[in-house]
PyMOL commands that place a pseudoatom at each C-alpha (Angstrom):
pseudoatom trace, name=CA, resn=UNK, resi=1, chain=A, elem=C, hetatm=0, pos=[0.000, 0.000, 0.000]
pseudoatom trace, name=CA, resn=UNK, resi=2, chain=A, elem=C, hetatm=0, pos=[1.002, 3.254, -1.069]
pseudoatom trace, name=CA, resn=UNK, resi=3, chain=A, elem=C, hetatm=0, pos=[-0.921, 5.591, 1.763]
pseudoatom trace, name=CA, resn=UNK, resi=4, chain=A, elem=C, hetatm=0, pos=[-2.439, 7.668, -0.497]
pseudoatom trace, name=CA, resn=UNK, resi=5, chain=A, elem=C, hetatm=0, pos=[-5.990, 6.234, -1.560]
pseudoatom trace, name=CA, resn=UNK, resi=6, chain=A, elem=C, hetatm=0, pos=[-7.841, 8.193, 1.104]
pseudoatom trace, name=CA, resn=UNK, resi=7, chain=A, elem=C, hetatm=0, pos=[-7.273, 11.475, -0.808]
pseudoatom trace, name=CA, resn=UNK, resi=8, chain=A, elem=C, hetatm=0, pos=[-9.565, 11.208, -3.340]
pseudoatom trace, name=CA, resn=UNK, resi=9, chain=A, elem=C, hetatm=0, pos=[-12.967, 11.324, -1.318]
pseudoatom trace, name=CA, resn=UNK, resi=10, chain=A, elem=C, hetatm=0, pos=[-11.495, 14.168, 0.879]
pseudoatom trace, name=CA, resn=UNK, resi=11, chain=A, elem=C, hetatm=0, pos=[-11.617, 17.823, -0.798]
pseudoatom trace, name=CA, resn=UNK, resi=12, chain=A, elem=C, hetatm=0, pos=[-13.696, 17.872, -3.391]
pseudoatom trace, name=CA, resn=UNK, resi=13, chain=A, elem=C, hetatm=0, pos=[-13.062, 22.030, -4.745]
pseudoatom trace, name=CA, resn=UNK, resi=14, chain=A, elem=C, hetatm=0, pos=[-15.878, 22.572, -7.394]
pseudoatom trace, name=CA, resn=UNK, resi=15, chain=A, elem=C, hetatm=0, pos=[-14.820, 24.553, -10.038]
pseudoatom trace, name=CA, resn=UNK, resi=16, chain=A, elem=C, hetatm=0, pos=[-16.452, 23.235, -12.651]
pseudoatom trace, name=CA, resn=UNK, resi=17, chain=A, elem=C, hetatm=0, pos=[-19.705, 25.604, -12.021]
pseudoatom trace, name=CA, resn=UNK, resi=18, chain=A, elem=C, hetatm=0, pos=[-18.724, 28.326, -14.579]
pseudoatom trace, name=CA, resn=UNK, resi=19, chain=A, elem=C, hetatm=0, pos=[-19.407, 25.810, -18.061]
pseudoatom trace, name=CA, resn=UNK, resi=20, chain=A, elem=C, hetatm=0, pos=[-22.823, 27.655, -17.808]
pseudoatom trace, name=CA, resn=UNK, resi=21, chain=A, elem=C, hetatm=0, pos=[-21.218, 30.730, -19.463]
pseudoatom trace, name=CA, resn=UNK, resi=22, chain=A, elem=C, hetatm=0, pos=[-21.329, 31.255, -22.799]
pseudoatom trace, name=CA, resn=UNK, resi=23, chain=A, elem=C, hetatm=0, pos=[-24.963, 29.756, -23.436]
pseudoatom trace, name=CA, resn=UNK, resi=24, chain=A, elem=C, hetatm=0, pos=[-27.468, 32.926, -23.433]
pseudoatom trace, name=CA, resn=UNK, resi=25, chain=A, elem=C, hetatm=0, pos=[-29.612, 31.453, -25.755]
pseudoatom trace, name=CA, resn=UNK, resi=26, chain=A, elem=C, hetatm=0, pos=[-28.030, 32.986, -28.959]
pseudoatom trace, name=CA, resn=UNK, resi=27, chain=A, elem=C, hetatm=0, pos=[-24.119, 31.430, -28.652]
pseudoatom trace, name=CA, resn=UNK, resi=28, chain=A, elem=C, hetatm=0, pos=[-23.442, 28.551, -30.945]
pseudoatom trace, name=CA, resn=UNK, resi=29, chain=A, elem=C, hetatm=0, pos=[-20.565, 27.704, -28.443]
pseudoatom trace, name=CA, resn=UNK, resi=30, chain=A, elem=C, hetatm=0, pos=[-19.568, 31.498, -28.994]
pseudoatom trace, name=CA, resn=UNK, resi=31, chain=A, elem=C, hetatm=0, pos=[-18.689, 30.783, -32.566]
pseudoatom trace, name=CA, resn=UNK, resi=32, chain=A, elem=C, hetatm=0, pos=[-20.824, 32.786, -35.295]
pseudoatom trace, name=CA, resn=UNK, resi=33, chain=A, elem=C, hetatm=0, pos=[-21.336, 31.537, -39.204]
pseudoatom trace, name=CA, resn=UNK, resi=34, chain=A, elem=C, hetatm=0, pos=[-20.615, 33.766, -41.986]
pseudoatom trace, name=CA, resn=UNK, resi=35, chain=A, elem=C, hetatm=0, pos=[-22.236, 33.913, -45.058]
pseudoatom trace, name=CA, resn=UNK, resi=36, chain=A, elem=C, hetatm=0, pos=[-21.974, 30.985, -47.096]
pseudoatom trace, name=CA, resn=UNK, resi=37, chain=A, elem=C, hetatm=0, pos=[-22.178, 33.436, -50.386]
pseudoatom trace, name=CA, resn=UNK, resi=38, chain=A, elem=C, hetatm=0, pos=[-18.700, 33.775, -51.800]
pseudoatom trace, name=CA, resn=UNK, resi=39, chain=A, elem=C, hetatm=0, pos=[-16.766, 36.927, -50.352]
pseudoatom trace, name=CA, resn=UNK, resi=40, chain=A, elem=C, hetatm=0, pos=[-19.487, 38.203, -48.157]
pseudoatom trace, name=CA, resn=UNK, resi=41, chain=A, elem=C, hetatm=0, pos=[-18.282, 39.239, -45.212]
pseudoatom trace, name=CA, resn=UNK, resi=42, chain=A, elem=C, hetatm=0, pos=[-21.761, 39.182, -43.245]
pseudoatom trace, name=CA, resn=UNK, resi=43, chain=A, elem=C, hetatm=0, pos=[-22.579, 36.936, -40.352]
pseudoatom trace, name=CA, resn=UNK, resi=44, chain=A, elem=C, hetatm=0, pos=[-25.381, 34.536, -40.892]
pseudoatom trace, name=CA, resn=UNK, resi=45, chain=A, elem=C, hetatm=0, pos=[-28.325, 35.168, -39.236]
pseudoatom trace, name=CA, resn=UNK, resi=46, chain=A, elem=C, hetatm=0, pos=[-29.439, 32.809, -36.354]
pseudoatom trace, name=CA, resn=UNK, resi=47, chain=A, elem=C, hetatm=0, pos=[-30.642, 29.337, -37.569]
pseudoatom trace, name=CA, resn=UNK, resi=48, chain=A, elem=C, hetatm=0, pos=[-29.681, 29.498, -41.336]
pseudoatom trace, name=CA, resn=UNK, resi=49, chain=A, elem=C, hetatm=0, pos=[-26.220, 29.932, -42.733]
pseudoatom trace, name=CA, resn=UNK, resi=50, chain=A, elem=C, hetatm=0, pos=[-26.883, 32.917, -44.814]
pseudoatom trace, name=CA, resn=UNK, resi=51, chain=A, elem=C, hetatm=0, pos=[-26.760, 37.119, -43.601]
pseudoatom trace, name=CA, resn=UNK, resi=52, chain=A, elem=C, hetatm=0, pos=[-30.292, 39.107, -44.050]
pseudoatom trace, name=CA, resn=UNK, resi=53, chain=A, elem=C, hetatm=0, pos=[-29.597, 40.529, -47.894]
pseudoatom trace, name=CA, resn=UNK, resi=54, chain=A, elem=C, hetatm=0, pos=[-28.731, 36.878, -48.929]
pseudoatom trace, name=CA, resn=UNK, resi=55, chain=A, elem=C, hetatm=0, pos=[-31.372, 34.401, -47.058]
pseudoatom trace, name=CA, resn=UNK, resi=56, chain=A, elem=C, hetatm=0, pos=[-33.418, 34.025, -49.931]
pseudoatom trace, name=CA, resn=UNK, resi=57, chain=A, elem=C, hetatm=0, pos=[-31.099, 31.658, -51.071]
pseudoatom trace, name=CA, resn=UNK, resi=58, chain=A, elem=C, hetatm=0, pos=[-31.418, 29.263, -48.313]
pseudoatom trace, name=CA, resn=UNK, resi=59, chain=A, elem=C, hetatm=0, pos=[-34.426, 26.694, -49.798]
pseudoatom trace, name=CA, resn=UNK, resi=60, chain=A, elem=C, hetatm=0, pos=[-35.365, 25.593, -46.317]
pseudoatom trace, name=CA, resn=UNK, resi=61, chain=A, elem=C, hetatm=0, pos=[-35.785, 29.187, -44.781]
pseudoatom trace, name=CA, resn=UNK, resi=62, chain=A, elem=C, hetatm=0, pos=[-39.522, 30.013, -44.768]
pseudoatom trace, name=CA, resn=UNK, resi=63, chain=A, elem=C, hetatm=0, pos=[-39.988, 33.930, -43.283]
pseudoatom trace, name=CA, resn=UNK, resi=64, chain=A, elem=C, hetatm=0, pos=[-39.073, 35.615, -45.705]
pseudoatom trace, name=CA, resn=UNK, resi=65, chain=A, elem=C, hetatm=0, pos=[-40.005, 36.470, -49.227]
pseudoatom trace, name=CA, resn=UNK, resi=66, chain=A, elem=C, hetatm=0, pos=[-38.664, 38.850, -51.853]
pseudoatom trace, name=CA, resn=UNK, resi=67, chain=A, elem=C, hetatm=0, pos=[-39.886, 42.790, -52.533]
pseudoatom trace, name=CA, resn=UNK, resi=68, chain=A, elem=C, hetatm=0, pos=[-41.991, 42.244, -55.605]
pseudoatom trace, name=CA, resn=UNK, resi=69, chain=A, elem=C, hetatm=0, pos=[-41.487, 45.972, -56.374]
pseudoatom trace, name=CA, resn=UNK, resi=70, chain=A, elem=C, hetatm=0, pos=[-40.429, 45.878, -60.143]
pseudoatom trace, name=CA, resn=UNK, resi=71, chain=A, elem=C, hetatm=0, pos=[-37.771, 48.665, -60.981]
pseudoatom trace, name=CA, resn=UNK, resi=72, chain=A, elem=C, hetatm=0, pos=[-37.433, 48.256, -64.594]
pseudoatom trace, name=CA, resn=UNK, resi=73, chain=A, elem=C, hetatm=0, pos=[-39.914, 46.397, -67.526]
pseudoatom trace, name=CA, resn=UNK, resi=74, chain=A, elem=C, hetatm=0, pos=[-38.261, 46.176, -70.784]
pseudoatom trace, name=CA, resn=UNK, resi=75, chain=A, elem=C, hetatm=0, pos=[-40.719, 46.571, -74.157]
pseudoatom trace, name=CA, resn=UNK, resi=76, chain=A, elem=C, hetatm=0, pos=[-41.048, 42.957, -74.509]
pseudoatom trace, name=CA, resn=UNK, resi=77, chain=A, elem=C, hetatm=0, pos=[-43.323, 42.981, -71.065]
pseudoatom trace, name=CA, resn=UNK, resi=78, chain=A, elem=C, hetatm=0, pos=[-45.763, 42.734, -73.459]
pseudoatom trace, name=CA, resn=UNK, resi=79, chain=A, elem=C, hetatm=0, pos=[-45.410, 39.052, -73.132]
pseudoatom trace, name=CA, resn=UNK, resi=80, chain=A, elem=C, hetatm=0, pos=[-46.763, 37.923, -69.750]
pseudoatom trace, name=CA, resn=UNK, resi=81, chain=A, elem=C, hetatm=0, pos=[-43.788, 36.691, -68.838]
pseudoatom trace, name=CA, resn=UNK, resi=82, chain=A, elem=C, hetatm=0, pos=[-41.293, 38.175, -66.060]
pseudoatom trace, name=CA, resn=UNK, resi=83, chain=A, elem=C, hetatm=0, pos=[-38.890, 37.679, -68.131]
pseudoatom trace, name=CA, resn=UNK, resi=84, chain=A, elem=C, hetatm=0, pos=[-38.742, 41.269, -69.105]
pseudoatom trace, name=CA, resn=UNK, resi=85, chain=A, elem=C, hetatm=0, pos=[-39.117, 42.449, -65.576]
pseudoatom trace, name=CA, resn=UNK, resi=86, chain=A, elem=C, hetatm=0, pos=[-36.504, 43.416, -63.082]
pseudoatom trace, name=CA, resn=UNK, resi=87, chain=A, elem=C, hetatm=0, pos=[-37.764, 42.862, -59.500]
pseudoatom trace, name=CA, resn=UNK, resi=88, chain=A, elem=C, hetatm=0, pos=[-36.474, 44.631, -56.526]
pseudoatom trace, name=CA, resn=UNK, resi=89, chain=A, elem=C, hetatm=0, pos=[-36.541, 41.311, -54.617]
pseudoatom trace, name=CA, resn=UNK, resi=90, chain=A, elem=C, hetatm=0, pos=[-35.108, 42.308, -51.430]
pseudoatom trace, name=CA, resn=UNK, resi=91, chain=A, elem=C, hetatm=0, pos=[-35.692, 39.948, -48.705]
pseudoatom trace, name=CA, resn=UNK, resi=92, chain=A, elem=C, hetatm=0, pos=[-38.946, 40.955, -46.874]
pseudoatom trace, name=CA, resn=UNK, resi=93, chain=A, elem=C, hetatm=0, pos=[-40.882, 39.168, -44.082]
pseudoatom trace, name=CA, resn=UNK, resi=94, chain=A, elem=C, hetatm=0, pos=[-43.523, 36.945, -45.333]
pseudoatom trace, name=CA, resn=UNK, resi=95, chain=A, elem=C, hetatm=0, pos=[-45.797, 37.909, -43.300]
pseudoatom trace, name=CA, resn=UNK, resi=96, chain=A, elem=C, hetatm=0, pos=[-45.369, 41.957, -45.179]
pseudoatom trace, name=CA, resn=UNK, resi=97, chain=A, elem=C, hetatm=0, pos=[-48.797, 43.208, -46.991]
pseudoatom trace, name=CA, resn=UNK, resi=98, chain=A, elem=C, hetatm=0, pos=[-48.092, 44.584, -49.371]
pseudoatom trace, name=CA, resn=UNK, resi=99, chain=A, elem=C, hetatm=0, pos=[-45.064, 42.684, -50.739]
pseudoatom trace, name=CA, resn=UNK, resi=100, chain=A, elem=C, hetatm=0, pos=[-42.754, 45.714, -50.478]
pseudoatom trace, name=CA, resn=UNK, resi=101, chain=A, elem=C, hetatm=0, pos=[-39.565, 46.406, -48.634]
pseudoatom trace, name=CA, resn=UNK, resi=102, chain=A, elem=C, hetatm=0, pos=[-39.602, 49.329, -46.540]
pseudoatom trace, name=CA, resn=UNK, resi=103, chain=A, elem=C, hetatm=0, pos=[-37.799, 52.067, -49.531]
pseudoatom trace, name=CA, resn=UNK, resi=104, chain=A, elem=C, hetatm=0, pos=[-40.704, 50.460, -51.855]
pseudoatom trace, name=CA, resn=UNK, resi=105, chain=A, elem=C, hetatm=0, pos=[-43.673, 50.860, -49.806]
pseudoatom trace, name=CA, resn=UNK, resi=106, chain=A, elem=C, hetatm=0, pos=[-42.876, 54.953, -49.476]
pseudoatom trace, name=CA, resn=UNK, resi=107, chain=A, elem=C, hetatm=0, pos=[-42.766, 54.904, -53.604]
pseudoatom trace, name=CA, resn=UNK, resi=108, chain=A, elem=C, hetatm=0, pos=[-45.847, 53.311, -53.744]
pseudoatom trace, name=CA, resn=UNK, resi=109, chain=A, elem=C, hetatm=0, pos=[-47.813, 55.351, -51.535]
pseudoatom trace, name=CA, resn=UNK, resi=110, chain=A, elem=C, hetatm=0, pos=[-46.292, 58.554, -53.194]
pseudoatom trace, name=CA, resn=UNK, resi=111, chain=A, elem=C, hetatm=0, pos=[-47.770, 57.589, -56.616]
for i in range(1, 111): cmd.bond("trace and resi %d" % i, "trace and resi %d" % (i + 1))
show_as sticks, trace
zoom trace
């Protein structure tokens, strides 16, 4: 016998109280996603990989929508087709009545 196997029972310091920092909710273990686009530079918004301008790309993301404010119809609009249409199509909650960003909605209701 060595002597020393009643130490291990005896002071038992608890340090280990503090791994409760560091999860307020938002923290994915403190570490925050950027943008998956190429080059951007954003951080990704909270559940999706993708910042606010760009979540339109993510197919599983289902709050937002895009402004359907068109900026620019070419002559060939004659055609129903959208083709010849340039949309705004800024991300925009789905839940938004009219389908307008904010900068869209204040043209509209100037006409």
């Amino acid at each position: 016998g060595n002597g020393n196997s009643g130490q291990i029972n005896g002071h038992h310091h608890h340090n280990g109280s503090r791994d409760c920092d560091g999860k307020l909710g938002l923290g994915f273990g403190g570490s925050f996603n950027e943008c998956l686009v190429d080059r951007c530079q954003s951080k990704a918004m909270p559940l999706t990989r993708y910042c606010h301008p760009h979540i339109l790309l993510d197919p599983k993301q289902t709050l937002y929508k895009r402004c359907k404010f068109v900026i620019r119809r070419s002559s060939a609009d004659i055609i129903c087709t959208d083709a010849g249409t340039i949309q705004c199509s800024k991300p925009i909650l789905r839940s938004t009545v009219p389908s307008l960003c904010p900068a869209h909605v204040i043209k509209t209701e100037k006409a």
